[in-house]
Residue, then its C-alpha position, 0 to 999 in steps of 0.5 A: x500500500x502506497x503513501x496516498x492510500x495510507x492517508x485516504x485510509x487514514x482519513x476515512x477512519x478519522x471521519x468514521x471516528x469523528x461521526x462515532x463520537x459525535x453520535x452522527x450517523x456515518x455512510x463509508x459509502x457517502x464519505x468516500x463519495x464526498x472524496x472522490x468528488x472533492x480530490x483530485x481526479x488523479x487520486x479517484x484509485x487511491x480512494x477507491x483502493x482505501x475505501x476498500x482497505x477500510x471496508x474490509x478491516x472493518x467487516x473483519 
């Protein structure tokens, strides 16, 4: 795993955290959604690869 994926996995866990404490209602789906449609178009894979990393880590 490369160094840009490592920071989108990072970043998508941070949001599940954040919204876990705050009690808000967390999408994995909607927060990677919301980065693709934010980042730069080069990174579309690298998001698309953390989505998945964190998807998997977090069904076991």
């Amino acid at each position: 795993m490369n160094t840009t994926i490592t920071y989108y996995v990072e970043q998508i866990e941070a949001t599940l955290l954040n919204d876990l404490a705050t009690q808000n209602e967390s999408n994995l789906y909607d927060i990677a959604n919301d980065m693709l449609a934010t980042e730069a178009r080069e990174n579309f894979a690298s998001i698309c690869q953390a989505y998945e990393v964190v998807k998997h880590n977090l069904v076991g």
